[in-house]
N, C-alpha and C positions, 0 to 999 in steps of 0.2 A: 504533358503528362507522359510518365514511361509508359512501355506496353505492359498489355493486363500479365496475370499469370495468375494461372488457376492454382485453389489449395491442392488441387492433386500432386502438384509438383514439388509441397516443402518437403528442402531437404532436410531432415528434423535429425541428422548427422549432423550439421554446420550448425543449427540454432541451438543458443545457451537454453538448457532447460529453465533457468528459472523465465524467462521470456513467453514460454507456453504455458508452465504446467504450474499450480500452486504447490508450493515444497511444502513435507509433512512431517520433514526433520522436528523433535525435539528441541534440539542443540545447536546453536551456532554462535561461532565467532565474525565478527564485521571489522575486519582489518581496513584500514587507513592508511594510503602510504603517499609520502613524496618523493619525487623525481629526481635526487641528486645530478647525475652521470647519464645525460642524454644516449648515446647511443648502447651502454651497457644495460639501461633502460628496457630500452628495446628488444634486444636480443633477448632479454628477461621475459618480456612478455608474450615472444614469440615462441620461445621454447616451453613456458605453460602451456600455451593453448593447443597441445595435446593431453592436459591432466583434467581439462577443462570439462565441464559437464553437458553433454548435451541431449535433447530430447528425446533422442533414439536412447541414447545413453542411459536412463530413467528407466527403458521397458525393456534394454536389452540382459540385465538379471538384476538380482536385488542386490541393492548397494548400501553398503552401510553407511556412507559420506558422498555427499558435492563438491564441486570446488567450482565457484566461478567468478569473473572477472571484468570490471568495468574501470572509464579510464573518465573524467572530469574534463572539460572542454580547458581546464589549467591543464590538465594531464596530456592530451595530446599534445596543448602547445611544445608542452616541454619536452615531448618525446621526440619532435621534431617536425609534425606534422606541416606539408608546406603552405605559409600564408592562404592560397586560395582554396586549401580545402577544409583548412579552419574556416572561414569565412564564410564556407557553403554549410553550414549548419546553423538552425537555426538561430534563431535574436537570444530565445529565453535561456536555450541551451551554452550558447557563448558568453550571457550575461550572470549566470547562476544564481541560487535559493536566493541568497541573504541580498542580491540586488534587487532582484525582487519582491523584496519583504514589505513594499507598501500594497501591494496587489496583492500580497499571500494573506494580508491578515497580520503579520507579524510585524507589529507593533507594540511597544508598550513591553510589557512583562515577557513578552515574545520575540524582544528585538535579534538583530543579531550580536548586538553586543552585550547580550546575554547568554548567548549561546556558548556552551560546553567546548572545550578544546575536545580537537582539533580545527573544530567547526569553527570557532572565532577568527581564523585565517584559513587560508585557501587548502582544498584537499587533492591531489593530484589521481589517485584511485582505490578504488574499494576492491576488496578481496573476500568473496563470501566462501566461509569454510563451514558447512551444515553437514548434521551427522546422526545416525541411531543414540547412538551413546555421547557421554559427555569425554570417556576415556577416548573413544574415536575422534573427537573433533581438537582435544587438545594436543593429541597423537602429530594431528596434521598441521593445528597450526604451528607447532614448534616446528615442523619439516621447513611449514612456511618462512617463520624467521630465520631460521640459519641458514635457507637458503637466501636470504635477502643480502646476506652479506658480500660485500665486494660485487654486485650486480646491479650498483646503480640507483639503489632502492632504500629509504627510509621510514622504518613504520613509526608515523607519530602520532597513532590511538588503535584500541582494539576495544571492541564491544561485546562483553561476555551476556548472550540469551540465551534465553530456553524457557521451555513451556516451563509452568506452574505445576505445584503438588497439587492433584487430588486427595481427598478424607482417607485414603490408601498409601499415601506418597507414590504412587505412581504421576508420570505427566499428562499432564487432562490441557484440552487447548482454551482456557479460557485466559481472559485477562484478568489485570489487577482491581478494577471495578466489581469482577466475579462473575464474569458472565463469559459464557460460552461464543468464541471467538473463529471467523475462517468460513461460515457459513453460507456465505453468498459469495460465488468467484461467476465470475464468465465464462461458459463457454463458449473454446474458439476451435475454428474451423482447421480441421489437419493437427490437431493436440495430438489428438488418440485418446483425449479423455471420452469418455459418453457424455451427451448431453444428459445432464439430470435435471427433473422440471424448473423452472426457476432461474435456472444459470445462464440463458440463455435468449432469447426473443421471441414470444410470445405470436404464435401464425399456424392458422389454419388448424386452431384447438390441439395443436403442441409446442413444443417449444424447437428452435435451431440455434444453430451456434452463432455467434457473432463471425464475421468475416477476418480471417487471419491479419489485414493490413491494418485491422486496428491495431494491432500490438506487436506485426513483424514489420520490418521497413520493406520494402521491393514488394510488397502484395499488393492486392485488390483490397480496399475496404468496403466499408458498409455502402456508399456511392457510387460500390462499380471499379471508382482508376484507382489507380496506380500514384500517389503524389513524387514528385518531383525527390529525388534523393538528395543526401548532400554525397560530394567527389570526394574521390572516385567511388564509382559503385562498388568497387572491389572492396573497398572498405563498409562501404555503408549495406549493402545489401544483409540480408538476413539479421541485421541486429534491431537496436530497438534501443528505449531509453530510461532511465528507473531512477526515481524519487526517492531519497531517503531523507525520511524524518524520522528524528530524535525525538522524542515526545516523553515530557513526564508528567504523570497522572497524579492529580492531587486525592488520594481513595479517600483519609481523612473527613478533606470538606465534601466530597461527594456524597461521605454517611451522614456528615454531620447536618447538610443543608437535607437530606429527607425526612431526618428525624425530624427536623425544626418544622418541617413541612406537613409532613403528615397529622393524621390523628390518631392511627395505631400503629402494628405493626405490618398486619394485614395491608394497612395501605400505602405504607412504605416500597413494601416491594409492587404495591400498581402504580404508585408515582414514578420506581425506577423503572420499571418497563414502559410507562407512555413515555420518558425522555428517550429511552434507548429502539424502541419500536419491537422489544422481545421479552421475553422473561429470560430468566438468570440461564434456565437451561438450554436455551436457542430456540424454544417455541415462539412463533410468529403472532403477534397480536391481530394480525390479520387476519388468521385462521381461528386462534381462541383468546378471544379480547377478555373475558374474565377470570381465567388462572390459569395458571404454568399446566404445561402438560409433555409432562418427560415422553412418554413413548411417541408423541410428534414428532418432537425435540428430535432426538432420533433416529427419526428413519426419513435419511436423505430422499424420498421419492416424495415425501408433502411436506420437508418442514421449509420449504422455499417456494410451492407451487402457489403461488399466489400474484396477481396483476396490479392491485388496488383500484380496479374500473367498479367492482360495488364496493367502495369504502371511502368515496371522491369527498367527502364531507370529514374524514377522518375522524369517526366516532368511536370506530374500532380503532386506530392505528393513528394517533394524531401525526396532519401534516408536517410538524417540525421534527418529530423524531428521526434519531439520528441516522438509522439506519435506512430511513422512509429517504432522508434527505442526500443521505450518499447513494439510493438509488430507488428515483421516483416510479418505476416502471412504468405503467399505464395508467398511473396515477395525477399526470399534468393534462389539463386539458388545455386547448387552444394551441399557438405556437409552441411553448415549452414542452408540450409535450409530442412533438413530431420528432425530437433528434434529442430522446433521452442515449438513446443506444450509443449514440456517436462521445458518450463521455465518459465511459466505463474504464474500469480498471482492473489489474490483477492482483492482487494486494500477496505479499511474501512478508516476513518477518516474523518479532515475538518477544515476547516481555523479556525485560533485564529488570535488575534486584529482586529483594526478595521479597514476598507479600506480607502488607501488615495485618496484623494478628485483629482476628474477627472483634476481641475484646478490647480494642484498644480503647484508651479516653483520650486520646489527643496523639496527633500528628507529631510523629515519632525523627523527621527530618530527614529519611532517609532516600536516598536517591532509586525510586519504582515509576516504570515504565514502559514503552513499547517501542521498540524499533520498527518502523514501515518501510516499506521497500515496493514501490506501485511501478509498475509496469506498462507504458504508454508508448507509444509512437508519437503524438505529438503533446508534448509536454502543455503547450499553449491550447487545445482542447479539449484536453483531457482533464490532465490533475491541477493545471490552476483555473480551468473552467468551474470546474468541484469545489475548488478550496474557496474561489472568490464568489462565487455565485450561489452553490446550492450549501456550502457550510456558513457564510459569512454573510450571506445577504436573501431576506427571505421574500423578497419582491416575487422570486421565481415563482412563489406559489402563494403569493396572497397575505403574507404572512408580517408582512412589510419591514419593520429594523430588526425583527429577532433574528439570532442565529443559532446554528446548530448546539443545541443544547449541554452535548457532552465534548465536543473536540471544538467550538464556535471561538474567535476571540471574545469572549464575555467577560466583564470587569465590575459586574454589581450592578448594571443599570439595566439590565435587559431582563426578558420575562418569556415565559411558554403558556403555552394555551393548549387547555386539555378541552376539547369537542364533546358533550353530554347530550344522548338524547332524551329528551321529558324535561330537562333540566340546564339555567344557567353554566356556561362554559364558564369550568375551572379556570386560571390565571395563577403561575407560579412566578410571583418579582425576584426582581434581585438575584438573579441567578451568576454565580461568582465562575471562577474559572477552576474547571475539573482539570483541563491538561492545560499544559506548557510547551510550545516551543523552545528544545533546545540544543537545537541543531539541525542540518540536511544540508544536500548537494543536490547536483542533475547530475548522471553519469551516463555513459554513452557505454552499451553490454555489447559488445560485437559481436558480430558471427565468430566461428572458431578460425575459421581460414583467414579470415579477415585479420584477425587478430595475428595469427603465424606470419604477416605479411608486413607487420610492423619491424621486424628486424632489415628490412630491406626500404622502407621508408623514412625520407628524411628532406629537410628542407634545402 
């Protein structure tokens, strides 16, 4: 193991903001590019990574766009990176999403040979362009493409997102489903964010941050060391590694299977909140298990304060709910619940298309979704710890074949169970699939220096 190094030391200059901090951009473009021109490649992305966004860069005044830059374990190859320090990176990292795809779940209607160009073939790197405005962001990505020309560089996809209208047409951060999205993030150690209750590990009746090495490379984690880097450090220190999934949301059958479900209307939206573990406005069912409650909703100091140690039977808050399931708290007992903290994530991203209309009578075909963008240090404990364990298999917690209700691979034969107390537990069959895979990479986010160093490396 390397030697320790305390949070006091991140240089939060060198680290890519989105690696810390949750982006609160409206707007962004997800640029795609491939490799043509190995070494004018390079120089390409050496000379970015001073426009590059980084953490200090976030508090040092207000900005009205990011820019930042990851490269795909294809990507490096291509850009010349030498044999042994491709090789020192991880199994999952070198093997990428779609090899994957029998451990991710993604199977079936999820495969990858269903997946969305440019996702169908290999991606060499993502360019995140996130903005106040949507005039700001198109501003830059046009800067972006024309400067791709003669530098090596091919964009072959762009992802147009951005938050949804609110009843105002302003952007409100919910998703397509209609609920209030972004709510539970991590806090980590040396952000500069505050820990807000919730977002953090639960000790000595407050909460603390999680330890920076969960989500920067060269830290301490949650265990104290330092894991082992891949070569050279110079490259690998201060970065990190981020998940992107293409995901499209079936909103349609989501309405259609509660109507069929329910008995009114009233109980429509408490059937959507037991799958989702919230109501529509981001009130916590853990805190008020039988109606929405906007001023919760909120005010960031309670609408996350919550462990699930009084709610172990999920009466309030059933155990398969989605939100429950992407992040059990204090809610596992026995083993599973000794190393929830070690599988956390920082989630970035935001719906693409446009929402369908509250009256619709039928699924309209059109392409609505959410771009994910997760945040992990090690891919293999983290995000497909999550994806295969606590979304896709419900052993973790008793729960036995169901899986995560709203993101789960589910195909009509699977069910949820609503916990009643006085009363027979509910049981909802047949539960179809709400979203879709269709698309994602692993990318490798570098430090900035790390990255300026790329023009000087080669095999």
């Amino acid at each position: 193991m390397a030697a320790q190094s305390a949070a006091g030391d991140l240089d939060r200059n060198d680290i890519q903001g989105m690696a810390m901090r949750p982006y609160r951009f409206p707007f962004a473009h997800y640029h795609l590019l491939n490799v043509s021109d190995q070494a004018r490649a390079r120089r390409w992305f050496s000379g970015v990574a001073g426009r590059c966004t980084s953490v200090a860069g976030l508090d040092a005044s207000p900005s009205p766009q990011a820019f930042n830059v990851a490269l795909s374990w294809q990507g490096l190859s291509a850009i010349g990176l030498p044999e042994a320090s491709l090789l020192s990176f991880p199994q999952e990292f070198q093997q990428g999403m779609a090899a994957r795809a029998d451990r991710l779940g993604d199977v079936g209607d999820n495969a990858p040979t269903r997946w969305d160009a440019p996702f169908n073939e290999r991606v060499h790197a993502l360019v995140v362009v996130s903005a106040m405005t949507s005039a700001d962001r198109d501003t830059a990505s046009t800067a972006l493409l024309s400067d791709l020309r003669d530098n090596g560089l091919t964009a072959v996809g762009a992802i147009d997102a951005k938050l949804l209208a609110g009843q105002d047409g302003r952007p409100v951060p919910i998703e397509h489903f209609g609920y209030r999205d972004g709510i539970t993030q991590p806090a980590i150690e040396g952000s500069g964010e505050p820990v807000l209750p919730g977002a953090g590990i639960p000790e000595a009746g407050g909460w603390r941050a999680l330890k920076a090495g969960e989500f920067v490379l060269g830290r301490p984690d949650e265990t104290g060391a330092v894991p082992d880097l891949p070569s050279p450090t110079s490259l690998s220190g201060n970065g990190t590694f981020v998940v992107l999934r293409k995901l499209h949301q079936h909103v349609w059958a989501f309405r259609d299977f509660l109507r069929r479900s329910a008995t009114n209307e009233a109980d429509v939206a408490l059937l959507a909140a037991k799958l989702m573990g919230r109501w529509q406005s981001g009130a916590p069912l853990a805190l008020t298990a039988d109606q929405d409650d906007a001023a919760l909703a909120a005010d960031p100091k309670r609408n996350n304060e919550f462990t699930y140690l009084d709610d172990l039977r999920g009466m309030n808050c059933p155990l398969g709910a989605h939100v429950r399931r992407l992040n059990p708290r204090s809610g596992l007992t026995g083993p599973n619940g000794t190393s929830v903290h070690r599988h956390r994530l920082l989630r970035q991203g935001l719906p693409y298309g446009s929402r369908l209309p509250a009256d619709a009578a039928a699924d309209d075909g059109a392409e609505r979704g959410a771009i994910m963008l997760l945040v992990n240090a090690d891919i293999a404990r983290q995000f497909e710890f999550v994806q295969k364990v606590w979304i896709n298999d419900g052993d973790f917690a008793g729960l036995g074949n169901d899986k995560d209700p709203m993101i789960g691979g589910n195909d009509g034969s699977g069910s949820f169970t609503i916990p009643r107390a006085g009363a027979p537990r509910r049981r909802l069959p047949n539960l179809p699939a709400f979203v879709s895979t269709r698309g994602g990479e692993y990318f490798f986010l570098p430090g900035i220096a790390a990255l300026r160093s790329l023009a000087d490396t080669a095999s």
